[in-house]
DRENLOGU-9877 format. One record per residue: chain; x, y, z of N, C-alpha, C, O in turn. Coordinates in steps of 0.05 Angstrom, whole numbers. Layout:
# residues N
REC   cadena      n_X      n_Y      n_Z     ca_X     ca_Y     ca_Z      c_X      c_Y      c_Z      o_X      o_Y      o_Z
REC        A        X        Y        Z        X        Y        Z        X        Y        Z        X        Y        Z
...
//
This chain:
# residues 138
REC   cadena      n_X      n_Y      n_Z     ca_X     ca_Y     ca_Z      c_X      c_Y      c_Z      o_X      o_Y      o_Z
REC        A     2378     2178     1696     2365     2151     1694     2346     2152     1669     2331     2171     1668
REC        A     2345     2133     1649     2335     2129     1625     2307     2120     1638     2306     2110     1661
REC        A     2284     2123     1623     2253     2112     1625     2263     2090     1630     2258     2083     1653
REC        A     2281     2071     1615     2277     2038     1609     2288     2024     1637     2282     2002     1647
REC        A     2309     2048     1647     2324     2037     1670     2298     2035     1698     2294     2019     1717
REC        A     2283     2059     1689     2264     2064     1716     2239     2046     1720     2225     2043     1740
REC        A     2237     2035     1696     2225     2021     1685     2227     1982     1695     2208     1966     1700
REC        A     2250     1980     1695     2265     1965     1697     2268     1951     1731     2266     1928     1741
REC        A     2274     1981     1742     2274     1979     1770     2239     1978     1779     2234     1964     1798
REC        A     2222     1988     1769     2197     1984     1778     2179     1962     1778     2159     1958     1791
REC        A     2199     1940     1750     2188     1913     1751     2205     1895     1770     2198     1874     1780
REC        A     2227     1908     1771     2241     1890     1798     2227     1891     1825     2224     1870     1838
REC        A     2217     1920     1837     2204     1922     1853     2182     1908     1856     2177     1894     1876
REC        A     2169     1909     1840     2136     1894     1833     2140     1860     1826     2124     1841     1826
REC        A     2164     1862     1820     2171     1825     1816     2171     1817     1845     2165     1793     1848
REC        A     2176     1832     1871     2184     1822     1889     2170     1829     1921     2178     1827     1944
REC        A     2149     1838     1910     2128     1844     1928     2106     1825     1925     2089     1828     1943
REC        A     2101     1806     1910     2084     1787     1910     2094     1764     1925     2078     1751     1939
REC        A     2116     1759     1925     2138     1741     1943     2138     1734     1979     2145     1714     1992
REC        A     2124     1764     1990     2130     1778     2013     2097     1772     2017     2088     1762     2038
REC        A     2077     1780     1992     2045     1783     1989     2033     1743     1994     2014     1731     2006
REC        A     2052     1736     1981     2043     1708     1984     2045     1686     2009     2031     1667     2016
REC        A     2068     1698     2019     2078     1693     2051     2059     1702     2069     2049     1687     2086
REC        A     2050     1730     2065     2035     1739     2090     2001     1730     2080     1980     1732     2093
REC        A     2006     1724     2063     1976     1724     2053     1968     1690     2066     1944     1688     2070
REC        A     1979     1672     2071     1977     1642     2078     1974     1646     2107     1963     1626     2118
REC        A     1982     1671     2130     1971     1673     2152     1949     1697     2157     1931     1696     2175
REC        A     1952     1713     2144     1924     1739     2142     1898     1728     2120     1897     1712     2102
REC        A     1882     1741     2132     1857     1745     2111     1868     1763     2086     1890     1773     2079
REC        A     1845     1763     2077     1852     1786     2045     1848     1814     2058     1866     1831     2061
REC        A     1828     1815     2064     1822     1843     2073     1848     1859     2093     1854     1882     2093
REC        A     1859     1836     2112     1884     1851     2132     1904     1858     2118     1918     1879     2119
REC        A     1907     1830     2100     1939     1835     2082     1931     1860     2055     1950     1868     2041
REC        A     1903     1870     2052     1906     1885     2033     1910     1921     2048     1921     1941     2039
REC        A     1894     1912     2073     1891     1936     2094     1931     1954     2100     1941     1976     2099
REC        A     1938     1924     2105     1972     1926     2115     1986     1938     2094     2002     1955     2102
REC        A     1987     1934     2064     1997     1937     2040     1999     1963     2040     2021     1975     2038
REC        A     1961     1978     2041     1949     2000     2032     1970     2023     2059     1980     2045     2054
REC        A     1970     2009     2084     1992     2030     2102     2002     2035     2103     2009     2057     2110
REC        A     2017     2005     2091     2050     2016     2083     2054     2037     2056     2072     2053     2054
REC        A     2027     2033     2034     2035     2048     2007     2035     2086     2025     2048     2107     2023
REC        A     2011     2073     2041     2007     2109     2054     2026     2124     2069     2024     2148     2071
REC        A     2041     2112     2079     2070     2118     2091     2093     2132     2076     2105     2154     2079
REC        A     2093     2109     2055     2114     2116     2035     2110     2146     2017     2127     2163     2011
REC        A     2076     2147     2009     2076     2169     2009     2069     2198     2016     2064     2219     2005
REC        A     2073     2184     2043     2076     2211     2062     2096     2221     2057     2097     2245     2052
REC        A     2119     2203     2056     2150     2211     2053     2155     2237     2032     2167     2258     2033
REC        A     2135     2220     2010     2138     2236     1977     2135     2272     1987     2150     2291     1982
REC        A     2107     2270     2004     2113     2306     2005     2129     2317     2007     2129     2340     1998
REC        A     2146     2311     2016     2174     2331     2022     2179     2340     1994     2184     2363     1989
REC        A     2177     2324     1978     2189     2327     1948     2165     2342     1928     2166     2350     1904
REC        A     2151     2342     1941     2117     2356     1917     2123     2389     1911     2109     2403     1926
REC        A     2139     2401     1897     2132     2426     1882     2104     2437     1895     2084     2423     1898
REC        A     2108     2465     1903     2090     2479     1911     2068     2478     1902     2045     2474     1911
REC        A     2082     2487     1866     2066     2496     1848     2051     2478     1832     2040     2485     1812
REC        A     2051     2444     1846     2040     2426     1841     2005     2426     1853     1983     2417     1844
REC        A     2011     2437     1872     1989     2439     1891     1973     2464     1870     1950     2458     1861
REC        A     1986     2490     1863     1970     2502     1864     1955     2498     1834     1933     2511     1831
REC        A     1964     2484     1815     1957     2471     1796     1935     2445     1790     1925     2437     1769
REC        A     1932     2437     1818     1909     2417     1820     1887     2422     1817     1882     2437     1835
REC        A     1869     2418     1804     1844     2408     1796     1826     2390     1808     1831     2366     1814
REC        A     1799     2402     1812     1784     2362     1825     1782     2350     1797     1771     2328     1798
REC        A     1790     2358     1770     1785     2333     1744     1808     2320     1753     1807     2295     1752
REC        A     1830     2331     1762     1855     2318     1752     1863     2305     1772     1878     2285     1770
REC        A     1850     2316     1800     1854     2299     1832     1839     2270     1830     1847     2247     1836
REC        A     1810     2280     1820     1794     2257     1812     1802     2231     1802     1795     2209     1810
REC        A     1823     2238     1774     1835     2220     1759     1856     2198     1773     1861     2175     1768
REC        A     1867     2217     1791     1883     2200     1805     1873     2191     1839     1887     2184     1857
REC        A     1854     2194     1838     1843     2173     1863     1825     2149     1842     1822     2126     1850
REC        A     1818     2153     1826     1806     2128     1807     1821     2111     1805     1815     2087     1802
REC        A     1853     2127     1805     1864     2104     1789     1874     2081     1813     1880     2057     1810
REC        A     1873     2098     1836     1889     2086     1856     1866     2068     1874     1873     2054     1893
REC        A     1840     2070     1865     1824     2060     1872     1824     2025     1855     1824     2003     1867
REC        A     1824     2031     1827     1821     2014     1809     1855     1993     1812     1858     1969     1808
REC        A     1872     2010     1817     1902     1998     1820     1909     1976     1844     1918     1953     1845
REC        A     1900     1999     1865     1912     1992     1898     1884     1974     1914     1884     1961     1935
REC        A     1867     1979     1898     1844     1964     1919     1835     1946     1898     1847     1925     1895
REC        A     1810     1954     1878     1799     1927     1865     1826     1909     1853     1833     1887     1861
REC        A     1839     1925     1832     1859     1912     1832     1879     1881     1844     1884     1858     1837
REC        A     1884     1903     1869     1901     1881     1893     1885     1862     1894     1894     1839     1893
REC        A     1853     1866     1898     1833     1838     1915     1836     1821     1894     1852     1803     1899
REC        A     1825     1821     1870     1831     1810     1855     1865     1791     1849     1867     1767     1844
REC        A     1887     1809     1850     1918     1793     1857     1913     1777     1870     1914     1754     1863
REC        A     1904     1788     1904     1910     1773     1933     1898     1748     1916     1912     1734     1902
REC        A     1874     1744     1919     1854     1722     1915     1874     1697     1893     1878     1674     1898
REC        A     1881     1712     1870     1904     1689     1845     1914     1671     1865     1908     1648     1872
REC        A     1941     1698     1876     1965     1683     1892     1953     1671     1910     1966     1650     1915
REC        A     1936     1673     1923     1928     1664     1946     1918     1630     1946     1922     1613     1963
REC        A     1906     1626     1926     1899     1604     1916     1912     1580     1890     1907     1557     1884
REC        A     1933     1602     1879     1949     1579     1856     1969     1591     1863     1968     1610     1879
REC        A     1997     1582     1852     2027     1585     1846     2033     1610     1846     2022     1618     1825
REC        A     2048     1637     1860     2052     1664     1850     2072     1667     1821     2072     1685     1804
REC        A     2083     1648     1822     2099     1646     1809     2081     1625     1763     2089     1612     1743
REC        A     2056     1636     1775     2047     1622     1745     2015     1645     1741     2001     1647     1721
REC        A     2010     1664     1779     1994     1677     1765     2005     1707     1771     1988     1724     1763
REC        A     2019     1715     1778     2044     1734     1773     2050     1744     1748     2051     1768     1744
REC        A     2055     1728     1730     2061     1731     1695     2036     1744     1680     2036     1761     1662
REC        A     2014     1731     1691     1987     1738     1684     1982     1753     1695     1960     1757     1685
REC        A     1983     1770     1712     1974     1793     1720     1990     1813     1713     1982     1836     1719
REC        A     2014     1810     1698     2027     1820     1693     2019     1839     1658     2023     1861     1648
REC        A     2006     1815     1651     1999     1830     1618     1986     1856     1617     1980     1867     1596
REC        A     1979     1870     1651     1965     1887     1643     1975     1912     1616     1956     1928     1613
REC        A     2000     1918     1598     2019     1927     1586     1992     1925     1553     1985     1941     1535
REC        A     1985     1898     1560     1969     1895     1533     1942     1908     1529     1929     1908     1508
REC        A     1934     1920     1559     1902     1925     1560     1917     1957     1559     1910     1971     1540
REC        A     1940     1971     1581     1949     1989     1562     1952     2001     1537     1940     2023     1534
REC        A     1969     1990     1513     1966     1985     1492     1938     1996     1479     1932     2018     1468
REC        A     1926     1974     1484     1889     1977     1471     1879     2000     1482     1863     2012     1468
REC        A     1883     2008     1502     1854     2039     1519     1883     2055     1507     1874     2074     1493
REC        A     1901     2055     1506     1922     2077     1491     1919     2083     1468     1919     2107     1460
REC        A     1915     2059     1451     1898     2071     1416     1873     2078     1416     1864     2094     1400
REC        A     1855     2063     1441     1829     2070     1433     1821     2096     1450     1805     2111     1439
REC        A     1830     2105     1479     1826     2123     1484     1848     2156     1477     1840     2178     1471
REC        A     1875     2147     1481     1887     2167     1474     1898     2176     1451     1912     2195     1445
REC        A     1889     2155     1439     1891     2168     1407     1921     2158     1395     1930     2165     1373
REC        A     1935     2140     1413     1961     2138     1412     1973     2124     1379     1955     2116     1364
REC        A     1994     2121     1371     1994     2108     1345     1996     2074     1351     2006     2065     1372
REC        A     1984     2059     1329     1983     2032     1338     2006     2019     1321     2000     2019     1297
REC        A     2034     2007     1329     2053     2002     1313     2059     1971     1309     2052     1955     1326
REC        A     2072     1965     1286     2078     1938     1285     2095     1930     1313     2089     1907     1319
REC        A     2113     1939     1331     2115     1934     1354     2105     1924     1365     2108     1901     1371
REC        A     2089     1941     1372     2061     1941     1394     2054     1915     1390     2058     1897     1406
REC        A     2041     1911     1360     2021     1889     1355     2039     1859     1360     2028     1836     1362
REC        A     2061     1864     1362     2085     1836     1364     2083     1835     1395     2074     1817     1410
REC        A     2090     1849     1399     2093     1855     1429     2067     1847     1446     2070     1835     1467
REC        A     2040     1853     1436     2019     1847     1446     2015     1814     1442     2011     1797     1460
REC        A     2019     1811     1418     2023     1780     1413     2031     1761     1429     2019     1743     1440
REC        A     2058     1768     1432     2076     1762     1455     2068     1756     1487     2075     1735     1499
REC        A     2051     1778     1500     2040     1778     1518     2023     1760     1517     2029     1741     1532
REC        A     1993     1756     1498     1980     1733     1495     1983     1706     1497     1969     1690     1508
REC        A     2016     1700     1477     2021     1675     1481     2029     1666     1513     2022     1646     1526
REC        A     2049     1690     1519     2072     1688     1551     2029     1673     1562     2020     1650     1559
REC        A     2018     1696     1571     1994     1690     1581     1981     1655     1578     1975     1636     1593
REC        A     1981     1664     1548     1969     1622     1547     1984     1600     1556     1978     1579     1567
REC        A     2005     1609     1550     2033     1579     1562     2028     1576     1587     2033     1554     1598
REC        A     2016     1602     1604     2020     1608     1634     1995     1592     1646     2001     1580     1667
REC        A     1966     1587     1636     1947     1585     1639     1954     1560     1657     1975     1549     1658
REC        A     1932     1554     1670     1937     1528     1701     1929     1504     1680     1928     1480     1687
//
């Protein structure tokens, strides 16, 4: 499987969980439907251990464990509240696209934090996102 394909399948996934988020969200509060989400993510990866390399474990770090509960903090919780609240209140289907640009704030903490190269691509591509973003605006 190519990055682009996995890639691909990961925005199909994520295209179609707001769908399911917007349904249950019109009879739950925020907090249940984000509570319900966060069980199901915890489930799924329970599953994942089966698959974790030993020598993954013995390679962990609290910098590097740290890094990834931040992220899942900033992803799966502030994140989501922030989603729930869009869909919850306008169209999923107009604030969906917009939540979607996160690719462009990528981009930017990628040149500015990791040093990454900044390419005429990128900068089209970022473009791109801005406009998709403004056409989208309510």
């Amino acid at each position: 499987m190519t990055a682009y394909t996995s890639a691909l399948l990961a925005a199909l996934a994520w295209g179609i969980a707001p769908i399911f988020e917007k349904q249950g969200l019109a009879q739950v509060s925020l907090p249940a439907g984000l509570f319900l989400r966060t069980l199901g993510a915890f489930f799924g990866s329970l599953a994942l251990l089966a698959f974790v390399p030993a020598g993954d474990w013995a390679a962990l770090s609290w910098p590097l464990a740290l890094r990834f509960l931040i992220a899942g903090v900033l992803a799966s919780v502030i994140g989501q509240i922030f989603a729930y609240t869009a869909i919850r209140i306008s169209e999923v289907s107009q604030v969906t696209p917009i939540m979607g640009s996160w690719p462009l704030i990528v981009v930017l903490f990628g040149w500015l934090i990791l040093k990454e190269p900044m390419t005429a691509r990128k900068l089209i591509g970022s473009g791109l996102i801005v406009t998709g973003v403004w056409l989208l605006r309510p």
